[in-house]
N, C-alpha and C positions, 0 to 999 in steps of 0.2 A: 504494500500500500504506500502512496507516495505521502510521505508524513505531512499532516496537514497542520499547519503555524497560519497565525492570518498575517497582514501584509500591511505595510503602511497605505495600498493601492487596493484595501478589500473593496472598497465602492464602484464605480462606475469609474473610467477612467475620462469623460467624454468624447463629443463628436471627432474625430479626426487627430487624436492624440494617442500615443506609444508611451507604454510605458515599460521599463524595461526590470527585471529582477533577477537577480545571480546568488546562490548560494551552495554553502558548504555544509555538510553536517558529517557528524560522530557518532556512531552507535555499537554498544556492546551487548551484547546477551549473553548472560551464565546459561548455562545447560545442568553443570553441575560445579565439584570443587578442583575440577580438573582439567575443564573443556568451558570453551568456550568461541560466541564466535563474534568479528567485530567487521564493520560496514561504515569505509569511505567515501560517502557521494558526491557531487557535484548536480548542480541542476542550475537552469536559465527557463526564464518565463519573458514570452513576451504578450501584452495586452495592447491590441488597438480596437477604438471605440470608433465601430463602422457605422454607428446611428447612436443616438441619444437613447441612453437605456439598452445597448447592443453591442456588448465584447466581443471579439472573436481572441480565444486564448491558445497559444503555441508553447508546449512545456517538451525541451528532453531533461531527462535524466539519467547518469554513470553514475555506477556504485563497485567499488574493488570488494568482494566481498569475501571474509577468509575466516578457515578456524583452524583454533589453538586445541593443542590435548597438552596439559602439562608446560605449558611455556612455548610448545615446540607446531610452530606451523604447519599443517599438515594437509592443507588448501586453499587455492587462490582463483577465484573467478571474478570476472567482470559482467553485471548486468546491467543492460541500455533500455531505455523508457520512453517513447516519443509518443506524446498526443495532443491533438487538437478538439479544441471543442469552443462553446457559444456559453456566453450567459446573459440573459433577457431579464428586463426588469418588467415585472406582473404589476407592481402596486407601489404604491407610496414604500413598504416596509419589505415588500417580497420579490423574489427574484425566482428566474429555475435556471441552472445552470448544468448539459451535458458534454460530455467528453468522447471521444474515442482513441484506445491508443494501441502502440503494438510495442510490446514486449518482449526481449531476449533474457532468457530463464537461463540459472545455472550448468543446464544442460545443454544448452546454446540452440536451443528452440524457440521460436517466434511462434507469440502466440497473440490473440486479439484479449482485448478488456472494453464493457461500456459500462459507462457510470452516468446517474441522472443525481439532481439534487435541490430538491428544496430551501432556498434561505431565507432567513427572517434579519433584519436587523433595525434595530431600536434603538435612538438616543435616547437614556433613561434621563440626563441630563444634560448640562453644558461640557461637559467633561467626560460623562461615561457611557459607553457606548456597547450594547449587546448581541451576538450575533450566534444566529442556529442554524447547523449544518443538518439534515437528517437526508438519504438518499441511498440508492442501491449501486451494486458492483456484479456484472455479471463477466466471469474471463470464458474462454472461449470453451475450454477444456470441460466446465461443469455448466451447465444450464440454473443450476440451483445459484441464486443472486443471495451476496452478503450484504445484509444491513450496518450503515456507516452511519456515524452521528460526530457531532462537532459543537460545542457550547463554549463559549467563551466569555469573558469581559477585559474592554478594554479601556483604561484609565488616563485620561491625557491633563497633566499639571500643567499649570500655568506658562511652567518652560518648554522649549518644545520636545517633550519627552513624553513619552508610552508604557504605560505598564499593561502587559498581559497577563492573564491566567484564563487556561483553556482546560479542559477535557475532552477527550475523541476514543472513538474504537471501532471495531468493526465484528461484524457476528455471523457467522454461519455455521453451516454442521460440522466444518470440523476447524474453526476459526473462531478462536472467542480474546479478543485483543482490546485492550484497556489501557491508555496515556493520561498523562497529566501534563503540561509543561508551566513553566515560568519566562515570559520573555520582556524585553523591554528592547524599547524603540528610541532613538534621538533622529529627530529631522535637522538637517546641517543647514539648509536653504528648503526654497516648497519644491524643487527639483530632487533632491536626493537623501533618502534616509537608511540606516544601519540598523538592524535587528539582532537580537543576541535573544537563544533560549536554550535552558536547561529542562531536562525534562526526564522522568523514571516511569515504569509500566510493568508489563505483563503480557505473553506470548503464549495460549496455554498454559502450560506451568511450568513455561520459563520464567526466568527475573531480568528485567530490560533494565539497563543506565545508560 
């Protein structure tokens, strides 16, 4: 699942603007006290607003991804992520937003994925701001679709800085995935902003950091 964080750019980007997003993340999972496995990705988003209320969204994502037995590396694979999809604004607060991507699996197999997804998002006040992801994930391999959810708040101070706190996870028969993260944002100019999140979970019954 391509880990969902929200964005300095969760809105609308408007009519005939690009917006552009790059990042890196870190992930480990225990298995047990001797195995474990960890995942370097890379990803770029680009957002242009082909009509008022009408994103067209462009995401790859590279992930090196490897496990340990004992300290001692014992595999190395790379998997690639590319998909394109739309997100439409329905209401004042609501949006639906679909995707399609294709996927190279550790096995080095290309496979399809679609996702749909209902949003909500609310300025509770002048400051804080809430937003609900709930949507399906169908890969090509099962027909059976995993339920995805995404809640968050986001808190903007007086300076121009962000604080986040989200939960998300995703659920099927044999998928049961649980996050938390912590993130915070600083805007440098209204062109360019930096997001930093920490974040711990649950994989089955594995232990995610």
């Amino acid at each position: 699942m391509q880990p969902y964080v929200f964005s300095g750019g969760k809105n609308f980007v408007g009519k005939s603007v690009f917006q552009l997003e790059y990042g890196v993340n870190f992930e480990r999972q225990i298995n047990d006290s001797s195995r474990f496995n960890q995942q370097i990705s890379q990803y770029a988003l680009i957002k242009y607003g082909a009509l008022q209320g009408l994103d067209i969204l462009i995401n790859y994502n590279y992930a090196r991804e490897q496990t340990f037995v004992s300290d001692q590396m014992r595999r190395s694979n790379g998997l690639a992520n590319l998909t394109v999809g739309v997100k439409k604004k329905l209401g004042k607060n609501y949006s639906l937003k679909s995707n399609f991507g294709l996927l190279k699996d550790e096995l080095g197999k290309t496979r399809g994925r679609f996702q749909v997804f209902g949003i909500s998002e609310h300025s509770l006040n002048s400051s804080l701001a809430w937003e609900n992801n709930l949507g399906l994930n169908w890969a090509k391999v099962n027909l059976q679709a995993n339920l995805m959810y995404l809640s968050g708040l986001t808190f903007t101070t007086p300076h121009p800085m962000d604080f986040i706190i989200e939960i998300y996870g995703q659920y099927g028969q044999q998928t049961w995935n649980n996050y938390a993260n912590i993130g915070l944002g600083y805007y440098f100019n209204k062109d360019l902003m930096l997001e930093t999140y920490i974040g711990y979970g649950n994989n089955l019954s594995s232990i995610l950091i």
